[in-house]
C-alpha positions as CSV (number, residue, x, y, z in Angstrom):
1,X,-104.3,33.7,-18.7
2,X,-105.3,32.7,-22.5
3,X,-102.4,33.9,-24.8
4,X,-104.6,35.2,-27.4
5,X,-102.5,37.7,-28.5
6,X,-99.3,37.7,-31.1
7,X,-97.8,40.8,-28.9
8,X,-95.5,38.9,-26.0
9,X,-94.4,41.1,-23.3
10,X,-90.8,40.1,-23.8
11,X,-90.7,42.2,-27.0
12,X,-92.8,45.1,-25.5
13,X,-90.8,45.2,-22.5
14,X,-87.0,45.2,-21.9
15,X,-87.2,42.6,-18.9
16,X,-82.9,43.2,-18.7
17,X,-83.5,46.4,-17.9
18,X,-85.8,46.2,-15.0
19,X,-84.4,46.4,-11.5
20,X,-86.1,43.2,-10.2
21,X,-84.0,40.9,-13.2
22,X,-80.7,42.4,-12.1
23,X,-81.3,41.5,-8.5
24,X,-82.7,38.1,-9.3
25,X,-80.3,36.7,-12.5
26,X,-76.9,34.9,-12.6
27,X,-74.9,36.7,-14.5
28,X,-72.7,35.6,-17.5
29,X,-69.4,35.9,-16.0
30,X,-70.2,33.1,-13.2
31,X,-71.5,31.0,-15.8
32,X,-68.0,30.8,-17.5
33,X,-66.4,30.8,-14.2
34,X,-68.1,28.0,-12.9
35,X,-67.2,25.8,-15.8
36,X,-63.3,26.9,-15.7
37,X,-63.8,25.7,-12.2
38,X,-65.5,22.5,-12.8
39,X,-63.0,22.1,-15.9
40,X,-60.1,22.3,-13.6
41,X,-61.1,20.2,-10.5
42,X,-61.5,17.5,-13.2
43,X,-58.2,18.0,-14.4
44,X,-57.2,18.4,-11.0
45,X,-58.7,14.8,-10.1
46,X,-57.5,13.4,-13.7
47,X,-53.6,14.8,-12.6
48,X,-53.8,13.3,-9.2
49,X,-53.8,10.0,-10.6
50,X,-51.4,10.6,-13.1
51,X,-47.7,8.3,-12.8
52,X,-45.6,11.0,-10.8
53,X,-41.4,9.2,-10.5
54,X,-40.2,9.8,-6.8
55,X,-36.8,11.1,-7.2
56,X,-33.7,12.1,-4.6
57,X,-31.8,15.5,-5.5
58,X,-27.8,15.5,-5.0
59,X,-25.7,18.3,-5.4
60,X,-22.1,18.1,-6.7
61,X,-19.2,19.3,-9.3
62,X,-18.1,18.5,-12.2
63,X,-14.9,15.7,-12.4
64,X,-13.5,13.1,-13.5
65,X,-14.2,9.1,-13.6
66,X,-11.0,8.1,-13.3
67,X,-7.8,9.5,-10.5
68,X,-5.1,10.0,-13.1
69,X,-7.4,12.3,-15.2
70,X,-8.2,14.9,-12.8
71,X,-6.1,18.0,-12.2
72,X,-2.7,17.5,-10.4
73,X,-0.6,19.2,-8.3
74,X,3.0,18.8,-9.3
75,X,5.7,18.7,-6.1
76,X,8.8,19.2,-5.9
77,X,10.6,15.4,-5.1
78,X,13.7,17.2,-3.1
79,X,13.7,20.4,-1.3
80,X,15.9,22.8,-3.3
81,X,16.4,26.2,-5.0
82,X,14.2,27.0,-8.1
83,X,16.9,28.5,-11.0
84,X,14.9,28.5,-13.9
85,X,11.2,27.9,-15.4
86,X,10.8,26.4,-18.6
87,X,6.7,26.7,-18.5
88,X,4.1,29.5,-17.7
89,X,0.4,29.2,-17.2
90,X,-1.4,28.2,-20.5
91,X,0.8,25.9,-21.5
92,X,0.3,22.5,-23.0
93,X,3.4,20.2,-22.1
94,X,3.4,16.3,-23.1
95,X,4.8,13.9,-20.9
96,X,8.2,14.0,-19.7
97,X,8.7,17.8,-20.7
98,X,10.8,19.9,-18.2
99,X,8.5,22.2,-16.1
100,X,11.5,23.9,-13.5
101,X,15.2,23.3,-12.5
102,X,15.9,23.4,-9.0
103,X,19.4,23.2,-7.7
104,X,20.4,21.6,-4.4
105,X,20.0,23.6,-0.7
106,X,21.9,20.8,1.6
107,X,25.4,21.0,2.5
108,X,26.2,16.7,2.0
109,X,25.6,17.5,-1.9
110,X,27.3,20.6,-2.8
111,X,30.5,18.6,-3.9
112,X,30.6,18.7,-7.3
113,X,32.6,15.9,-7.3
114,X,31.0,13.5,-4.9
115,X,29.8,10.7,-7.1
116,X,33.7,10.4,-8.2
117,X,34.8,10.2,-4.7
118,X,32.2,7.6,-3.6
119,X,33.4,5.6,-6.5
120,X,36.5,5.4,-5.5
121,X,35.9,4.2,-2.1
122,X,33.6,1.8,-3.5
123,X,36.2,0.7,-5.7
124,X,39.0,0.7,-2.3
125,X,35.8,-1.4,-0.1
126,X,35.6,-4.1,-3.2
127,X,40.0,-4.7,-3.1
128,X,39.2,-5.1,0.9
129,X,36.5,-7.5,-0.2
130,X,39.0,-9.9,-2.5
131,X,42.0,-9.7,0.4
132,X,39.4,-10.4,3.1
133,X,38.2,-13.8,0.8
134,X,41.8,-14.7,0.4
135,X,42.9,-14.8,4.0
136,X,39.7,-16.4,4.9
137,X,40.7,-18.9,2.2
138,X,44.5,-19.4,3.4
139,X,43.4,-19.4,6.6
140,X,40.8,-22.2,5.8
141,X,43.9,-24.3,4.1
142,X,46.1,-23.4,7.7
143,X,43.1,-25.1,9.6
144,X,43.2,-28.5,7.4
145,X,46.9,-28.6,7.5
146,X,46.6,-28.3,11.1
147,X,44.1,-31.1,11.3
148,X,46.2,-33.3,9.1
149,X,49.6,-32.5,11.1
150,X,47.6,-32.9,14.2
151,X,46.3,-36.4,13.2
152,X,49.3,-37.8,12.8
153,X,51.0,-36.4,15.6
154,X,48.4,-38.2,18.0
155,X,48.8,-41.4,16.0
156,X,52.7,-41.6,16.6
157,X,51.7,-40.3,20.2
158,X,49.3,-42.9,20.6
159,X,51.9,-45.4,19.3
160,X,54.6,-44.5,22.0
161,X,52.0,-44.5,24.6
162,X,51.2,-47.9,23.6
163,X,54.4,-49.1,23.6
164,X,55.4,-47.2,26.7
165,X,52.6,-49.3,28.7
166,X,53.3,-52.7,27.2
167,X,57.2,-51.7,28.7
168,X,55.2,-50.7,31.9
169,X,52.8,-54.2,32.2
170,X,56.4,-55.9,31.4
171,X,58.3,-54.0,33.9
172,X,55.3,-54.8,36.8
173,X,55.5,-58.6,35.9
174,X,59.2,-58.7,36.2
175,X,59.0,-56.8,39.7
176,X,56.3,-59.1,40.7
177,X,58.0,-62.2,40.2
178,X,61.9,-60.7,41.3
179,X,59.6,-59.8,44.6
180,X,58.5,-63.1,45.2
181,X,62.1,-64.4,44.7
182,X,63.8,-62.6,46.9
183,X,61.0,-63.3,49.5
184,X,61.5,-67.2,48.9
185,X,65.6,-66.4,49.1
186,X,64.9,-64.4,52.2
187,X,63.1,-67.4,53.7
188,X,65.3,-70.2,52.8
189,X,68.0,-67.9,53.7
190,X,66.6,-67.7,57.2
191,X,66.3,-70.9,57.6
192,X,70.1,-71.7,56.4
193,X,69.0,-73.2,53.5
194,X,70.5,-70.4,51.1
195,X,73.5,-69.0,51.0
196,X,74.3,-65.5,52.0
197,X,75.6,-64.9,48.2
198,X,72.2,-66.2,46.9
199,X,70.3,-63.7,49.4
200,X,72.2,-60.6,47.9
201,X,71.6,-61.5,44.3
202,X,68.4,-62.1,44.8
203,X,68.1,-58.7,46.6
204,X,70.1,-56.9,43.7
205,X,67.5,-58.5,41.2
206,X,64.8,-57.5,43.2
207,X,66.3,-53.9,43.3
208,X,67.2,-54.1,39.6
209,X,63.1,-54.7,39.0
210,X,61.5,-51.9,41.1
211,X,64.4,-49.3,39.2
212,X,63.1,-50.7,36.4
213,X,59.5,-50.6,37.0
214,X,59.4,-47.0,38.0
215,X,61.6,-46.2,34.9
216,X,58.9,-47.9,32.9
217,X,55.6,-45.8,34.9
218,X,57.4,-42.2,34.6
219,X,58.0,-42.9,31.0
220,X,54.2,-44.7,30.5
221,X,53.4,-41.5,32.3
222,X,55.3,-39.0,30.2
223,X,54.5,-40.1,27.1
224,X,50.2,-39.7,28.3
225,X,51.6,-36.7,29.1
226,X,53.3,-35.4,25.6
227,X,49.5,-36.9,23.7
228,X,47.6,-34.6,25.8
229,X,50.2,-31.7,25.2
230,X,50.0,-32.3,21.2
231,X,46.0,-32.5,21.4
232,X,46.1,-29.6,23.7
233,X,48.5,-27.7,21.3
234,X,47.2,-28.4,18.0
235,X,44.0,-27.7,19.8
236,X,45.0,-24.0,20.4
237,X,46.9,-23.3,17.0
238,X,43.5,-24.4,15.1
239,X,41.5,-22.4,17.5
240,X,43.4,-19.5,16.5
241,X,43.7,-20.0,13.2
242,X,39.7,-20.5,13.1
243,X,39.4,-17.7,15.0
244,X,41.3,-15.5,12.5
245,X,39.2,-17.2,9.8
246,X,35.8,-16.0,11.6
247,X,37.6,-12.2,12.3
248,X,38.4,-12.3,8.2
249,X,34.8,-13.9,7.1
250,X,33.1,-10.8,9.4
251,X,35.2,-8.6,7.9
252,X,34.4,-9.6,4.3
253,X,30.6,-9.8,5.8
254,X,30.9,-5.7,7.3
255,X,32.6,-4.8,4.3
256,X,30.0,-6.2,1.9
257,X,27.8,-4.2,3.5
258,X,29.9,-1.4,3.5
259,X,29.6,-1.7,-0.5
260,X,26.3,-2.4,-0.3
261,X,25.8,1.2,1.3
262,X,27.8,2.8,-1.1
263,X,26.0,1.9,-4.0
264,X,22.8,2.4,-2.7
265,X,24.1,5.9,-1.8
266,X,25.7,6.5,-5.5
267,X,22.2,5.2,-7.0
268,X,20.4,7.3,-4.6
269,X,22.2,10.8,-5.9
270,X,22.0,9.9,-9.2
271,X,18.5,9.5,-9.0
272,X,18.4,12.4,-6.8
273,X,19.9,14.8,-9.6
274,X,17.8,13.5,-12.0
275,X,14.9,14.8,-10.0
276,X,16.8,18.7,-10.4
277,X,14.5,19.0,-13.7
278,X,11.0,18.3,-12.7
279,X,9.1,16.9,-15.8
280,X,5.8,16.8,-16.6
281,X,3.9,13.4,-15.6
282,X,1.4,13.1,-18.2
283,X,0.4,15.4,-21.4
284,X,-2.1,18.6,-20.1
285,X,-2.6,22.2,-19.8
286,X,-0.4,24.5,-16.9
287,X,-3.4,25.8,-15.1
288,X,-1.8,27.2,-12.1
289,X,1.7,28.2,-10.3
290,X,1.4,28.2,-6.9
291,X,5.4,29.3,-6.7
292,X,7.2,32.2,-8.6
293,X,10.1,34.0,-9.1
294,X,13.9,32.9,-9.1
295,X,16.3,31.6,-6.0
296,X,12.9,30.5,-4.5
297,X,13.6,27.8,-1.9
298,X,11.2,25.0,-1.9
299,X,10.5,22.0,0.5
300,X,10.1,18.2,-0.1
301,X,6.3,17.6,-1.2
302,X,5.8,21.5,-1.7
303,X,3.4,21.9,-4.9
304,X,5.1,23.9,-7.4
305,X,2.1,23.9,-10.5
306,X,-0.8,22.4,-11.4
307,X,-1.6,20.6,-14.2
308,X,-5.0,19.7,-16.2
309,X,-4.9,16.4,-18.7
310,X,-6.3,17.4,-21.8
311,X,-8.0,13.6,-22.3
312,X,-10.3,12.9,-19.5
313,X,-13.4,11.1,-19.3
314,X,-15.9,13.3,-18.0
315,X,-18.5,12.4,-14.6
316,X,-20.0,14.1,-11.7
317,X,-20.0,13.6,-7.9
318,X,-22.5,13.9,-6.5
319,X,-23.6,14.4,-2.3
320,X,-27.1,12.7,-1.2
321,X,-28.7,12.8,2.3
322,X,-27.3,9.4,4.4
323,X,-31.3,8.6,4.7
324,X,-31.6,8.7,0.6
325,X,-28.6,6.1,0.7
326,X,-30.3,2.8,0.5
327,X,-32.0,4.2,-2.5
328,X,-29.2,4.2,-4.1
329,X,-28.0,1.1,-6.7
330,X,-25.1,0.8,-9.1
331,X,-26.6,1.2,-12.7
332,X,-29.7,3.9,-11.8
333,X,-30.8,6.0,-14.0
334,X,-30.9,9.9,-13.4
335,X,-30.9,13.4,-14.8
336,X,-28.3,16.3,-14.7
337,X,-28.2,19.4,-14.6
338,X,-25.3,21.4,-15.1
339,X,-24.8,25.2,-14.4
340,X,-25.0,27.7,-16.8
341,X,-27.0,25.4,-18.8
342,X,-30.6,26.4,-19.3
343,X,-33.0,23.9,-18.5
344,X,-37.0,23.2,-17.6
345,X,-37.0,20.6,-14.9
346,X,-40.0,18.7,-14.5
347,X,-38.6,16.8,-11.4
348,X,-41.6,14.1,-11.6
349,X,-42.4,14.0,-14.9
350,X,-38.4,13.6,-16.5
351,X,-40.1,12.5,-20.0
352,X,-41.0,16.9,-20.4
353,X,-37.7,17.7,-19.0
354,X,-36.3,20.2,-21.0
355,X,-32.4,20.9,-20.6
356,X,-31.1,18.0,-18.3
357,X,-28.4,15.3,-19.6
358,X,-29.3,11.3,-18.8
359,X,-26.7,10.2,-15.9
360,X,-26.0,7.1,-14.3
361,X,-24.8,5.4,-11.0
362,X,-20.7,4.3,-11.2
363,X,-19.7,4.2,-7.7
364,X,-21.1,4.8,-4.0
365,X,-19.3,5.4,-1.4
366,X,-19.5,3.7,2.1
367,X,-18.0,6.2,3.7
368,X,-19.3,9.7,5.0
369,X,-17.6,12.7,3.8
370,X,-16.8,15.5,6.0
371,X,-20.0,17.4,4.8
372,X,-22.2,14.7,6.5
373,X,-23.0,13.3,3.1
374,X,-22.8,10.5,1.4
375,X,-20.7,10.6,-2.4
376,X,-22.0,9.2,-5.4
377,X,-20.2,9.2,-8.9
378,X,-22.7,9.1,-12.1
379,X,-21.1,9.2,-15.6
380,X,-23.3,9.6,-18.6
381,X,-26.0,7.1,-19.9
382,X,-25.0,5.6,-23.0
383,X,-28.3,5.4,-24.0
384,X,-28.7,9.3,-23.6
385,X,-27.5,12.4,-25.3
386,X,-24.1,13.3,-25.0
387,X,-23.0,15.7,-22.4
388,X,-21.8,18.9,-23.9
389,X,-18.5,19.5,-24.2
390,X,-18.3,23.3,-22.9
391,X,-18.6,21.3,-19.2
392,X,-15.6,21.9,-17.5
393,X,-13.8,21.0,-14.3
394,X,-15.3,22.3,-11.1
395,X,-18.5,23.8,-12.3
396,X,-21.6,22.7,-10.0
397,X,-24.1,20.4,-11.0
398,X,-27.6,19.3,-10.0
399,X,-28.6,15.7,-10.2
400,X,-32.5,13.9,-9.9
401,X,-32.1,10.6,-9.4
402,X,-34.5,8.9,-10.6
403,X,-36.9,5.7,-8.2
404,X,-40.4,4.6,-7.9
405,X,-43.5,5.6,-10.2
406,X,-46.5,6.4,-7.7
407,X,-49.7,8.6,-8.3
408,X,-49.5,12.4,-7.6
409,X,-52.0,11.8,-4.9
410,X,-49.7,9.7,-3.0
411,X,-46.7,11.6,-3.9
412,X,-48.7,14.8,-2.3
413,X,-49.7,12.8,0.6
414,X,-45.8,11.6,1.5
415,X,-44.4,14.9,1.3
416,X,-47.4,16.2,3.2
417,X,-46.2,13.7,5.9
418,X,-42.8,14.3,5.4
419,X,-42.3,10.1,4.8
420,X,-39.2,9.5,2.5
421,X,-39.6,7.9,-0.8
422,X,-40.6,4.3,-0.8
423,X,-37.8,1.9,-0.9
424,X,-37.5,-0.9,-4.1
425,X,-35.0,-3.4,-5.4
426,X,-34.3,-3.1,-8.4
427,X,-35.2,-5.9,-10.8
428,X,-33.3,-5.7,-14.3
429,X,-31.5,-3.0,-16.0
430,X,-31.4,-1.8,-19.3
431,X,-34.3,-1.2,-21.5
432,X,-35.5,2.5,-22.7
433,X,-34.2,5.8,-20.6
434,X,-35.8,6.5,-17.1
435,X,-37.6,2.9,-17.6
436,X,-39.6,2.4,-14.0
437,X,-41.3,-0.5,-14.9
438,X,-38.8,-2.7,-14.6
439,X,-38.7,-1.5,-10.5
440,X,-40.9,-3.0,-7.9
441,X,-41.4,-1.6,-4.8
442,X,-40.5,-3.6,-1.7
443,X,-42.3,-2.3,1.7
């Protein structure tokens, strides 16, 4: 149709109006919508591909880095009777301040004197000591007189023996050679030859020798006799004497330790009543009495008090899963959050964290605690902001430790899956906070 007309129908007619646009138009509202819509699945796209830091999330406490700084129980060293307090809780008491005075509960300690009476049988063992040494000594001198007197006993023994034998040989040669005289004499006197006057003083010669002869052998005899009586006599004076000399030297030996015992023991109670004022070990706060009142026995080991040390160096321990455990290295970085403490955790993103403190990795432990977890101990970053002081002892704490950098889509697809976080090694330390590239990931 020819538009020959300035009068368009637009203008004549209200086309909005009719029935047939409403049915047939898009309306405005789905315009906008569908470009929030498109606007967001970009976004949606752009964020999946956006660096997203795989982390591990501990649970823990508040404590301290180091043993001597954390709160301790003071016990009792000796069981006893509590008779006065010299603290209460609140207090702030520097080392070596008296906390309680216990008095003693056993019956081997009540004498008031007893330290004065051990001395002097200390002093009564050490007399026994110096009269045990000095008969050990004289007895010693007994021995080598003994010896002496015994050596030359046997030498004059010896002597006379010798002499006695050379008498002996003398007195067998002589009988010998009257023997074969009288046999000759007999002969010729058989034969007529000799004289019957020559016969009997030949025979009284004969009988002269053999008296003489067995004179000589019991005297020889004898005087073997008297050497082995002086050896055998000397033998049993020195054996007594040395045998006193041993009796003295184990005497001197048990009473030694007899003194040793003593002194132990008179140490040992003066140390023991030094422990009747129990003192504080280090400076701190009295937190808590977990004993009261006066005439209050008390056992060895039983915790009277507790005590908090005013310097401490501040950390957190922390309980991971055992699978999260090889994750874990000496150094790593990681957030904290403490409660009570508001904070905005961004878990993946910990640059837009708002309200966490910068932790990292001390010590691990090898060891499975009796929660089933494994406990780490993460002190605070140098590199980070402090920690604030209101923290105290005990309260909880939440920490993200902090691994790999991987794109949300794959972050989304592992947790879909329910794979853990991808294992790494890490390859330096240091450089800025929370720095990931510096990790590489080791499959």
């Amino acid at each position: 149709m020819l538009n020959i007309t300035d009068n368009e129908p637009k203008k004549i007619i209200k086309v909005e109006s009719t029935k047939a646009y409403k049915l047939t138009s898009v309306p405005i509202f789905f315009n906008y919508l569908s470009k929030v819509m498109w606007t967001v699945l970009v976004l949606f796209l752009v964020i999946l591909f956006v660096p997203w830091t795989q982390n591990v999330e501990g649970y823990g406490q508040v404590t301290a880095f180091r043993p001597e700084q954390r709160p301790q129980t003071i016990q009792s060293p000796i069981p006893g009777t509590i008779r006065q307090w010299f603290v209460r809780e609140g207090d702030t008491v520097n080392a070596g301040d008296t906390l309680v005075f216990i008095t003693e509960v056993k019956d081997e300690y009540f004498d008031p004197n007893l330290v004065e009476n051990l001395t002097s049988e200390l002093q009564a063992k050490e007399a026994a000591l110096i009269s045990y040494q000095d008969k050990a000594k004289a007895l010693a001198e007994q021995i080598k007189a003994l010896k002496e007197s015994q050596e030359i006993k046997l030498q004059q023994a010896l002597l006379k023996v010798q002499a006695d034998s050379n008498e002996y040989e003398a007195a067998q040669m002589q009988f010998k050679f009257s023997e074969i005289q009288f046999k000759r004499t007999d002969t010729l006197y058989q034969e007529g030859v000799k004289s019957r006057f020559d016969w009997e003083r030949s025979n009284q010669a004969f009988q002269d020798a053999t008296a003489k002869l067995t004179a000589a052998r019991n005297k020889y005899l004898q005087s073997k006799a008297d050497l082995l009586g002086i050896r055998a006599d000397f033998a049993e004076k020195i054996s007594k004497a040395e045998s006193d000399r041993q009796s003295a030297i184990s005497d001197f030996f048990a009473t030694t330790a007899e003194v040793a015992k003593l002194r132990s023991k008179i140490n040992s109670i003066n140390v023991r009543r030094s422990f009747y004022y129990v003192t504080a070990p280090q400076r701190g706060m009295v937190t808590r009495m977990t004993r009261a009142g006066i005439g209050e026995n008390i056992k060895e080991g039983e915790p009277i008090m507790e005590i908090m040390p005013l310097q401490y160096q501040i950390a957190v321990e922390v309980f991971i899963r055992p699978v999260d455990l090889p994750l874990m290295h000496l150094g790593e970085k990681g957030r904290i959050e403490f409660d009570g403490w508001p904070a905005i955790v961004f878990s993946g993103w910990p640059s837009i964290t708002f309200g966490t403190f910068g932790g990292e990795i001390i010590a691990i432990d090898n060891v499975l605690s009796e929660n089933g977890m494994y406990r780490i101990l993460m002190v605070p970053d140098k590199d980070d902001v402090p920690w604030p002081e209101q923290i105290r002892f005990g309260s909880g704490a939440r920490a993200i430790l902090l691994l790999k950098d991987v794109p949300v889509w794959y972050e989304i697809w592992r947790q879909l899956n329910g794979f853990p976080p991808e294992y790494y090694i890490p390859v330096g330390k240091g450089g800025s906070n929370g720095d990931k590239s510096k990790k590489t990931a080791s499959k």
